[in-house]
Each structure stands twice: as C-alpha cells, then as structure tokens.
N, CA, C and O of each residue as an XYZ file, in Angstrom:
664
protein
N       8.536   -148.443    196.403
C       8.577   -149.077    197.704
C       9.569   -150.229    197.695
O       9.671   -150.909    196.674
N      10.448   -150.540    198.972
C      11.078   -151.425    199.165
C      10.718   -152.770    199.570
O      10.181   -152.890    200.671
N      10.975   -154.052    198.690
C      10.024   -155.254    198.963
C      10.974   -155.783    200.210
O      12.204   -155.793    200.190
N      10.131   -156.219    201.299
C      10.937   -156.546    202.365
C      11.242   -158.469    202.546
O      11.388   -159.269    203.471
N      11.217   -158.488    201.330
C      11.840   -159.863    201.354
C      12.796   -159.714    200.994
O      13.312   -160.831    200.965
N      13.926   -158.528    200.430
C      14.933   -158.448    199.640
C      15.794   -158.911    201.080
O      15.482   -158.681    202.248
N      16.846   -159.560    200.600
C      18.026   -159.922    201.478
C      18.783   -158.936    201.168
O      18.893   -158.168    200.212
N      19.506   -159.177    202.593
C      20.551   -157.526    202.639
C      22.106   -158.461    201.776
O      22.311   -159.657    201.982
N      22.859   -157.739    201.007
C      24.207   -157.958    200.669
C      25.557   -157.854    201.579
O      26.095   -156.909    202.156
N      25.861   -159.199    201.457
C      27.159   -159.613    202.377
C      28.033   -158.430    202.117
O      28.659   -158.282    201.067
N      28.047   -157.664    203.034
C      29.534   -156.905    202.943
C      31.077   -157.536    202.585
O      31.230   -158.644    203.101
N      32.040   -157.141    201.945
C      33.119   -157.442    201.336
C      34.249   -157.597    202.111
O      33.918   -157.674    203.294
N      34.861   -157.638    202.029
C      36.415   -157.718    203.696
C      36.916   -156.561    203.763
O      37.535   -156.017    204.677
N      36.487   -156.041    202.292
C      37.202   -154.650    202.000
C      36.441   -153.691    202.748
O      36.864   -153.097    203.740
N      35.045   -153.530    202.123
C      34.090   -152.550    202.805
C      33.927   -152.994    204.163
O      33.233   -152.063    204.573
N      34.109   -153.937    205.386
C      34.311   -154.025    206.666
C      35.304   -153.359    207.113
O      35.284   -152.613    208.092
N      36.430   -153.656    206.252
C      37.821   -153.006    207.071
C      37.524   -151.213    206.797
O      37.856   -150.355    207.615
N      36.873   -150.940    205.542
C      36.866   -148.960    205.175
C      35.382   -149.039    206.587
O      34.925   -148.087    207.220
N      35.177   -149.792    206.631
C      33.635   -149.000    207.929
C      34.509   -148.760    209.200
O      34.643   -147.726    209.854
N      35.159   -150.192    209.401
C      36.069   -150.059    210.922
C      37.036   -148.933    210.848
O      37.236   -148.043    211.675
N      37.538   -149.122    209.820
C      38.550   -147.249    210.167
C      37.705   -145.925    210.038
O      37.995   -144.856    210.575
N      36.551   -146.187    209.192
C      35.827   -144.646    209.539
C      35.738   -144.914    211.207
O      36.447   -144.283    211.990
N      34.595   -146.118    211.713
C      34.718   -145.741    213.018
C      35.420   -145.406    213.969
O      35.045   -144.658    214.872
N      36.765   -146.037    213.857
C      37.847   -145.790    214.460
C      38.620   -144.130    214.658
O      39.237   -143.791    215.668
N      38.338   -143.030    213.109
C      38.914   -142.259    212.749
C      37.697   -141.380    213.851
O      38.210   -140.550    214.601
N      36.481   -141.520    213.922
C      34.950   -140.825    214.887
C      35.818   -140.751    215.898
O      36.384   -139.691    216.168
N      36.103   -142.332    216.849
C      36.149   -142.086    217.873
C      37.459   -141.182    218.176
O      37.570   -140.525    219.211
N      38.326   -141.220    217.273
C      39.299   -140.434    217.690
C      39.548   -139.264    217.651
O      40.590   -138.652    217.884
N      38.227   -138.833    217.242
C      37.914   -137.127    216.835
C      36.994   -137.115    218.106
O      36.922   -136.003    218.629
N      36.352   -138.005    218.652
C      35.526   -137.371    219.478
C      36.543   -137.546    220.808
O      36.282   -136.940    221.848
N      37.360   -138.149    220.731
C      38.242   -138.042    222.329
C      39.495   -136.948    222.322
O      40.102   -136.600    223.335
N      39.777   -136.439    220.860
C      40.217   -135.420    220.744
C      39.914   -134.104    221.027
O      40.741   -133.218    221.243
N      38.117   -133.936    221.018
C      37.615   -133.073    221.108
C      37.453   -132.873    222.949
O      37.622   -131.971    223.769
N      37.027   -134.311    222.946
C      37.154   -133.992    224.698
C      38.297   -133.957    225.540
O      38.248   -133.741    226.751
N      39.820   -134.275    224.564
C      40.572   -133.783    225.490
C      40.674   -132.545    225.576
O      40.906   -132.114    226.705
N      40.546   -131.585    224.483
C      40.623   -130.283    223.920
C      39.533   -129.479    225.338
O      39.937   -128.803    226.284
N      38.612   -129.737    225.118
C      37.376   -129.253    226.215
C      37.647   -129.631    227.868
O      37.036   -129.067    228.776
N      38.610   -130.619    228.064
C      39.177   -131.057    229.525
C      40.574   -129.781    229.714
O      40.759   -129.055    230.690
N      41.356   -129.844    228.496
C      42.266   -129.155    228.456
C      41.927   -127.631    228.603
O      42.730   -127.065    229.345
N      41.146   -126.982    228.196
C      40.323   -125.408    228.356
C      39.600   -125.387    229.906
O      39.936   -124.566    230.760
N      38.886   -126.095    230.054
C      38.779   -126.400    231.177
C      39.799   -125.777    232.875
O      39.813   -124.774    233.590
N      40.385   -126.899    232.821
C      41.731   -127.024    233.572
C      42.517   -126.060    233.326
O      43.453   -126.018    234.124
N      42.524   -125.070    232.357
C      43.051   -123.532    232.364
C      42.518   -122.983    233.024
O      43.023   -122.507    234.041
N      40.811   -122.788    232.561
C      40.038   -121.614    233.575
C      40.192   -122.118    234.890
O      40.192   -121.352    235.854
N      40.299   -123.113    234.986
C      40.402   -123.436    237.007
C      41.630   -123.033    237.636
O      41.656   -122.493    238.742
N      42.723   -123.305    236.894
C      43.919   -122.844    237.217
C      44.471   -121.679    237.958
O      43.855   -120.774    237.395
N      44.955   -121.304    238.532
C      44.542   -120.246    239.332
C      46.102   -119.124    238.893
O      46.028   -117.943    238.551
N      47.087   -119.751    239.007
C      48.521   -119.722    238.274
C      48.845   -119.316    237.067
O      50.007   -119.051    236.757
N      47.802   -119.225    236.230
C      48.050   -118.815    235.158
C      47.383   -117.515    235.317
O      46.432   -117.492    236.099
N      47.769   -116.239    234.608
C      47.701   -115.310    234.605
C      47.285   -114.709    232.855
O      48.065   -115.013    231.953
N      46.303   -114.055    232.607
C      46.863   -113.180    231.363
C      47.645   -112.143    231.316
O      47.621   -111.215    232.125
N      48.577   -112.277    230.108
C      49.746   -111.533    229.821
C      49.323   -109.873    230.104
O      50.050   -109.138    230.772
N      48.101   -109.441    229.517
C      47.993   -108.054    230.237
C      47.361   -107.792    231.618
O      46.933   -106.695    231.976
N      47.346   -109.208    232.541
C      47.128   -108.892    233.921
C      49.086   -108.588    234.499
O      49.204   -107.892    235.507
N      49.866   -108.898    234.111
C      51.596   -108.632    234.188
C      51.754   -107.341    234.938
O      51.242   -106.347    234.422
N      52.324   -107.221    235.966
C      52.558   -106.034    236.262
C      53.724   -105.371    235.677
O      53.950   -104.236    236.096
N      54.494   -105.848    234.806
C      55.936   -105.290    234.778
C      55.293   -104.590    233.132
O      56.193   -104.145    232.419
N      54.063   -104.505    232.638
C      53.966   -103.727    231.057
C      54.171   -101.983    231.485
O      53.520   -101.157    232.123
N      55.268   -102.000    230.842
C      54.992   -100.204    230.194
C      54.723   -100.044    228.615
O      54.897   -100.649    227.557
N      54.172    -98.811    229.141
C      53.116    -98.357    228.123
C      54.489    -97.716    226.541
O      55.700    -97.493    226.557
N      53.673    -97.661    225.687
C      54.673    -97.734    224.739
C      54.313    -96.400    223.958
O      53.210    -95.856    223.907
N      55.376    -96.042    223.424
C      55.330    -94.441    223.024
C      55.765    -94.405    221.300
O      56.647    -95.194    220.963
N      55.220    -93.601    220.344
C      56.129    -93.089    219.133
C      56.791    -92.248    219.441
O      56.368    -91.216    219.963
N      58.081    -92.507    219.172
C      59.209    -91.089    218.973
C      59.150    -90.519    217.177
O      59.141    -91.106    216.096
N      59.126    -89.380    217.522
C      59.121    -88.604    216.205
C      60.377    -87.750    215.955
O      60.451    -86.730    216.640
N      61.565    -88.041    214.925
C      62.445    -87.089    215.351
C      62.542    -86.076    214.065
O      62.508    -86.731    213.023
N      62.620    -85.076    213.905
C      62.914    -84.280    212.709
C      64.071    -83.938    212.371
O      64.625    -83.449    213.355
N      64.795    -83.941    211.397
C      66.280    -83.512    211.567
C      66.432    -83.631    209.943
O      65.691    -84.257    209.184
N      67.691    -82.797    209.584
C      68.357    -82.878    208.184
C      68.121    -84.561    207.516
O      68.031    -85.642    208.099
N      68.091    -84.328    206.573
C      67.997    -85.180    205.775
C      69.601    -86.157    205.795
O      69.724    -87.349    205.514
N      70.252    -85.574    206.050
C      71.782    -85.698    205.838
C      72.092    -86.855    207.102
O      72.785    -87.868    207.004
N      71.345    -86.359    208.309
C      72.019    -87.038    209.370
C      70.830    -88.155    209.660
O      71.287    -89.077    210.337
N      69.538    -88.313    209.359
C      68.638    -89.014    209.908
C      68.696    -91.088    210.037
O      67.919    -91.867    210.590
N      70.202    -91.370    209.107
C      70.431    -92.414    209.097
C      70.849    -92.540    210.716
O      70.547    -93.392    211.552
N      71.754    -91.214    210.812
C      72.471    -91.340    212.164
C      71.792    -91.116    213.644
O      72.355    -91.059    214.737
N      70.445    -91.013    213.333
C      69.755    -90.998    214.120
C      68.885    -92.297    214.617
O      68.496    -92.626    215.737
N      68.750    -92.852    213.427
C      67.970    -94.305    213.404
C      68.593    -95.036    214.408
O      67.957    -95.273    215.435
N      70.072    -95.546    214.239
C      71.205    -95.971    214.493
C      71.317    -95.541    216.348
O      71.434    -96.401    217.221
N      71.232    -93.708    216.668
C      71.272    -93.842    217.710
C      69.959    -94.349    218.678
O      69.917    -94.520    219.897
N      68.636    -94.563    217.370
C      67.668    -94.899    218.308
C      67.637    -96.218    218.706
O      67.456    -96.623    219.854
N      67.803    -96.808    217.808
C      68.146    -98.593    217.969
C      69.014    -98.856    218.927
O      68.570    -99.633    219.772
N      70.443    -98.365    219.155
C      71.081    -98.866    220.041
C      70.430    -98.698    221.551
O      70.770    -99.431    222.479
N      69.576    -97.777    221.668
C      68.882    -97.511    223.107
C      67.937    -98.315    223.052
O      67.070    -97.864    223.800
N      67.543    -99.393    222.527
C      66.053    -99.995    222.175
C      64.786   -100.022    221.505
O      63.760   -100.641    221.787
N      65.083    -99.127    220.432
C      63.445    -98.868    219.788
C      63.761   -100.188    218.824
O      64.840   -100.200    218.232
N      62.812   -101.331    218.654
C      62.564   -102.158    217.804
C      62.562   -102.313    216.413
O      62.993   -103.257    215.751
N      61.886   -101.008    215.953
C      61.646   -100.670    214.736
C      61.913    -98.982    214.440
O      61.662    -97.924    215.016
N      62.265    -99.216    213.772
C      62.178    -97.660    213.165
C      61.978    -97.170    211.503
O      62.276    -97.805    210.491
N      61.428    -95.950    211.612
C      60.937    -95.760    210.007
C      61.528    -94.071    209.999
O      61.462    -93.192    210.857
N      62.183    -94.100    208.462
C      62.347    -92.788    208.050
C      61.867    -92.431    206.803
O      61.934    -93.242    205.879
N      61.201    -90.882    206.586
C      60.479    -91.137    205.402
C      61.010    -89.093    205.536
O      61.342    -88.399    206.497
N      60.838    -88.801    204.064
C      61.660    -87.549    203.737
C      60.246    -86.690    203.966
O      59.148    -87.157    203.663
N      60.398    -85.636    204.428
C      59.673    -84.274    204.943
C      60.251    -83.360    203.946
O      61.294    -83.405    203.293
N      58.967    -82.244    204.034
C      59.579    -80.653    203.785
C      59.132    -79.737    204.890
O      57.959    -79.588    205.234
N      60.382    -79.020    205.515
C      59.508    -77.566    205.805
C      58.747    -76.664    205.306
O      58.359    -76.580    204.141
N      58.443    -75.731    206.505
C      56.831    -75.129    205.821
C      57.528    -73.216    205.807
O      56.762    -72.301    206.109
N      58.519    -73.031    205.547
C      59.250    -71.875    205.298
C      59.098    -71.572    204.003
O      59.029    -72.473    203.166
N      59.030    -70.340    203.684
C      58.305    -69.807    202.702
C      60.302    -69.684    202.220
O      61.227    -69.623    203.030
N      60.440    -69.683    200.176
C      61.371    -68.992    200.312
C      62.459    -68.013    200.482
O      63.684    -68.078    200.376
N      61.524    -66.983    200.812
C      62.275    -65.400    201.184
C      62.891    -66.120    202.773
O      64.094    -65.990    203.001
N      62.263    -66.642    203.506
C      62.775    -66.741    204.615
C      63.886    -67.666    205.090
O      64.431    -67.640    206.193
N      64.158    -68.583    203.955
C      64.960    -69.536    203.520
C      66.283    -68.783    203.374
O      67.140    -69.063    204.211
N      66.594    -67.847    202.420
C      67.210    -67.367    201.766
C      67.882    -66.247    203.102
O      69.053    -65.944    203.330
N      66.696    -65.860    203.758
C      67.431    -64.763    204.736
C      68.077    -65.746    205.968
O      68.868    -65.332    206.816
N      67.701    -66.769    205.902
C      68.581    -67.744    206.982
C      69.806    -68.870    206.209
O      70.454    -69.816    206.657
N      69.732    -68.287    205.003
C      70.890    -68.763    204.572
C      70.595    -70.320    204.450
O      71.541    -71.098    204.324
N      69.306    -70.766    204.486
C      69.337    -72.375    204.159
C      69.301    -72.827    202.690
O      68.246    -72.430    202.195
N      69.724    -73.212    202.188
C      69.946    -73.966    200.859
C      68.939    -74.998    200.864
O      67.896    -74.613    200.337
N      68.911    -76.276    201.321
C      68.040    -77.176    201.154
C      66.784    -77.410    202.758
O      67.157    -77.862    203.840
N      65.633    -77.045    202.498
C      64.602    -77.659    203.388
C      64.318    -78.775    203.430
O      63.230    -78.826    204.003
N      64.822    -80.296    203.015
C      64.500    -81.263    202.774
C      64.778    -81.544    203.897
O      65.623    -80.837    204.447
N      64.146    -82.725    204.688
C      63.935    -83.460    206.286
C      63.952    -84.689    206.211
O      63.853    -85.303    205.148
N      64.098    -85.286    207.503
C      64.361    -86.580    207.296
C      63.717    -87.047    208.619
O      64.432    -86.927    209.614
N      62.400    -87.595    208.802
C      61.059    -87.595    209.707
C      61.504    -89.061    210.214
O      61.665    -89.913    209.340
N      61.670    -89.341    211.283
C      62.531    -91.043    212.134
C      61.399    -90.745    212.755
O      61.091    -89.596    213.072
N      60.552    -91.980    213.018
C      59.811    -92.664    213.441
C      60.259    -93.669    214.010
O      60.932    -94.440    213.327
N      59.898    -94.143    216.224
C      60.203    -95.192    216.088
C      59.657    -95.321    217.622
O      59.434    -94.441    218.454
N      59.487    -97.114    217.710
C      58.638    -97.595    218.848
C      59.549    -97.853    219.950
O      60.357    -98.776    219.845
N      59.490    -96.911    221.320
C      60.375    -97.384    222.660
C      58.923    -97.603    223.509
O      57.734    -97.309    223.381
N      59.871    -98.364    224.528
C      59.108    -98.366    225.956
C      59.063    -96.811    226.678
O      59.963    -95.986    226.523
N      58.239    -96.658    227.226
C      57.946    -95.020    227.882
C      58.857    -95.024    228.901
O      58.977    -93.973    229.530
N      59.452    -95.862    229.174
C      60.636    -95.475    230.752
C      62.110    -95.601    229.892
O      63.113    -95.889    230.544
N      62.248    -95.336    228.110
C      63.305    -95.544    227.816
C      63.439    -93.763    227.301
O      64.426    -93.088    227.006
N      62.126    -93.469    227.357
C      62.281    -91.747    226.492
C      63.294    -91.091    227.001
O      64.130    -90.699    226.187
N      63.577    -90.704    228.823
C      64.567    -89.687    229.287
C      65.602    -90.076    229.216
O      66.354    -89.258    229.746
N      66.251    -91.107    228.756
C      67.531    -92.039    227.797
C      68.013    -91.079    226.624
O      69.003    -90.420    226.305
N      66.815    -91.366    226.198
C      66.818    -90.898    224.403
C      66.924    -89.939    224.405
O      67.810    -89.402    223.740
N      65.712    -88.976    225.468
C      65.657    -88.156    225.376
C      67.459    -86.782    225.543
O      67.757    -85.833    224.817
N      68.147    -87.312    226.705
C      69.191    -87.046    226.741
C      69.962    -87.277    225.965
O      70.712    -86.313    225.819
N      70.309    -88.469    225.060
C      71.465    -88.762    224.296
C      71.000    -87.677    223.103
O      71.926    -86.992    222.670
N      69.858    -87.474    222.602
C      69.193    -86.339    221.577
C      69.835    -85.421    221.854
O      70.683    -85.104    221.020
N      69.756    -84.781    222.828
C      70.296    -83.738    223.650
C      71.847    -83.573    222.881
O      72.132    -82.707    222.054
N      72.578    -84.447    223.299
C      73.848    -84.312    223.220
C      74.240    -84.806    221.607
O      75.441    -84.947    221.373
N      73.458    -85.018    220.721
C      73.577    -85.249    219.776
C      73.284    -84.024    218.981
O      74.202    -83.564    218.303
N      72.504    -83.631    218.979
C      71.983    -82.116    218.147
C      72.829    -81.240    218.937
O      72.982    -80.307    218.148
N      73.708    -80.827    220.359
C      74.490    -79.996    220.608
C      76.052    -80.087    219.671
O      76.669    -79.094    219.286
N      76.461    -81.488    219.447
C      77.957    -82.272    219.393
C      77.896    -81.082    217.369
O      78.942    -80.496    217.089
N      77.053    -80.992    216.658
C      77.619    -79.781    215.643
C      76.200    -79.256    215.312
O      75.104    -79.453    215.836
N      76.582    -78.569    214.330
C      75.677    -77.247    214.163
C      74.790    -78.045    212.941
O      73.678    -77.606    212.645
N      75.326    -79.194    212.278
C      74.128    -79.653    210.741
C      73.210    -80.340    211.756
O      72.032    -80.353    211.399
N      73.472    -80.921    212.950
C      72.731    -81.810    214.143
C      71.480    -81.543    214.699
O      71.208    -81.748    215.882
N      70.723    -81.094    213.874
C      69.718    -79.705    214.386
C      67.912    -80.519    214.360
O      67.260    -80.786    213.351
N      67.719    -80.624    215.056
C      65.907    -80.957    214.877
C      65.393    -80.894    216.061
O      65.746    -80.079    216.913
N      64.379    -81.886    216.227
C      62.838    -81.718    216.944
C      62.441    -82.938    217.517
O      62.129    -83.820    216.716
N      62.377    -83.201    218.751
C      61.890    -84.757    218.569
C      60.418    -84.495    220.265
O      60.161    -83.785    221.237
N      59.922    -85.807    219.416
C      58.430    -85.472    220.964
C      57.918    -87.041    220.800
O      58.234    -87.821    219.902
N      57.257    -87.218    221.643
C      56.403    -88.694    221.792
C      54.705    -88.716    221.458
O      54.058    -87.676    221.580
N      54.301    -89.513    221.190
C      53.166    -90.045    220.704
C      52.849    -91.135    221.499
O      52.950    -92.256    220.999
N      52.380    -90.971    222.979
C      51.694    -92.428    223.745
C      50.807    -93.418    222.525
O      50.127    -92.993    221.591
N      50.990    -94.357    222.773
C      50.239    -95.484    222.432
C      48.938    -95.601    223.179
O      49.131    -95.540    224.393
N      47.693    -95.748    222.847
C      46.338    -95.704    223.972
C      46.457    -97.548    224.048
O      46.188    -98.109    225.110
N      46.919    -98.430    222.704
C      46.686    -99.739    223.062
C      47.544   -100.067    221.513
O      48.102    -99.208    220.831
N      47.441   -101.895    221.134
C      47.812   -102.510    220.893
C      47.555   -104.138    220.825
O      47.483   -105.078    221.616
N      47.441   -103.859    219.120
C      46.317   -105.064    219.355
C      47.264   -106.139    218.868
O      47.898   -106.158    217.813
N      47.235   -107.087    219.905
C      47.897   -108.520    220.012
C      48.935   -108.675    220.878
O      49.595   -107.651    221.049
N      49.270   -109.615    221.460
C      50.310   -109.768    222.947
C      51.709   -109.790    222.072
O      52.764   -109.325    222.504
N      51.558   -110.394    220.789
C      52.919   -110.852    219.883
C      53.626   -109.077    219.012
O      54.720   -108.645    218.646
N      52.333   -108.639    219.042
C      53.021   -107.159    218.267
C      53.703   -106.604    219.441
O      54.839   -106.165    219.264
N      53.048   -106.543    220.927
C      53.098   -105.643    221.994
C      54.881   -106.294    221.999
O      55.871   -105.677    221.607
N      54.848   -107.187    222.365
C      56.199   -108.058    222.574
C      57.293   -107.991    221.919
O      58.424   -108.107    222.391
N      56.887   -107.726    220.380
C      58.486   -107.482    219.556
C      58.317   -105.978    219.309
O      59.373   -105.427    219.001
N      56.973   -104.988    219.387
C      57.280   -103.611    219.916
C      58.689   -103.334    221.106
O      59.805   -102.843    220.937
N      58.033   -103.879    222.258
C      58.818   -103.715    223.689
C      59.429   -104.286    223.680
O      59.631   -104.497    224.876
N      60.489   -105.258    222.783
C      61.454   -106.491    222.884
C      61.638   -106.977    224.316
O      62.569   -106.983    225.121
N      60.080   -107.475    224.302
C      59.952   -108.357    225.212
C      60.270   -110.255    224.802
O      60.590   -111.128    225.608
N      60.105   -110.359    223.745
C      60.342   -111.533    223.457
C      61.170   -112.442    223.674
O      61.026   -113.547    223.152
C-alpha cells in the first residue's frame, strides 16, 4: 500500500519540457485526424466529383492473340504497338500437325510465335485491317489473330496504363 503522506517529486525542466511535447505531438495527431475526417467528408458531399468508373468515355478492353511464324512475330509486336496496344507479350508455340502432314505441305519448321497484347475495343477494326494487309504483303506473313474481351480489371491505375489513358 501507498503511504499517503509521501510527497509527490518535483518534476525536472527536462521531464516538463518531454511531457509538453508529448502533449503537443496528441494534439497534433488529433487535429490531423480531424482534418483527415473533415477532408472525406467534403468529398462525399461534393457533388463534382465523380468516380473514375462512373466516366462515360471507358471502353472496354480486349486481348489480341496473334499467331504467326516464329520468324516474323517481332514484326508484329512492332505493328501492334504503333496502333496502341500498351503492352505486348510473345512467347513460342507449336502446331498441332502431325508429321506426315507437315511434310505433304512442304513445312519444314512448325515453330510459332503467339503475340499477346492489350488494345482498347474501338482500336481492333484498325488492327484488325492493318493484319489484313500484313499477312497478304508475302507468303512467310501467314497467321491467325482474334480477341479476348476483358469482363473487368482490377484497379483504375492498371485500367489506365492498359488503355494509355494516363
């Protein structure tokens, strides 16, 4: 038990000044916090601000898949980028041709070259045409290409350097 005649100990100049800056350091966490909670606030009331997927101008975003020789698929990357796809990925394929049938079409190598890459959906009949005229322009120019809709996309910052919206 504590004898209550004990006198309390004079605090030091030192330990006054470390109490006044803890208090000092409180209050400035607690008016931080309430500007933070004034500031959230005054968003939801806002009427002007909009979320980014309330925007009317989003199109929906598609994979292009292109198949083609192994030989030319650099040159495909190249034509997809210049039309806008952000990113693109190429990764080596095989066909599914047996080799008797290889041999009667005179192909030497089945090796592929699979381009992967992210456009906006109102850029496909672009692509889709310059493809066109790319696999006609010679005869090694030869593949397959189709889209893959996107159903969603998670984060406003992926959606954005997807669609080089940024």
């Amino acid at each position: 038990m504590a004898n209550k005649n004990t006198k309390k100990v004079a605090e030091t100049p030192k330990e006054k000044d470390t109490k006044k800056k803890a208090d000092k350091k409180k209050k400035t966490i607690k008016e931080v916090v309430k500007n933070i909670k004034k500031s959230a606030n005054s968003k939801k009331n806002d009427t002007k601000l909009k979320a980014f997927e309330d925007k009317p101008n989003l199109s929906r975003l598609v994979l292009v898949v292109v198949v083609v020789d192994i030989g030319v698929s650099k040159s495909v990357e190249k034509l997809l980028q210049n039309l806008g796809s952000s990113m693109q990925f190429t990764h080596n394929g095989r066909g599914t041709a047996s080799k008797e049938i290889l041999n009667v079409l005179g192909v030497v190598d089945n090796s592929k070259g699979v381009v992967n890459a992210v456009i906006n959906e109102e850029r496909w009949e672009d692509i889709k045409n310059e493809l066109s005229i790319f696999f006609a322009a010679s005869k090694k120019n030869r593949g397959i290409a189709f889209t893959i809709p996107f159903s969603s996309v998670v984060g406003v910052r992926i959606y954005k350097y997807l669609s080089q919206t940024i």
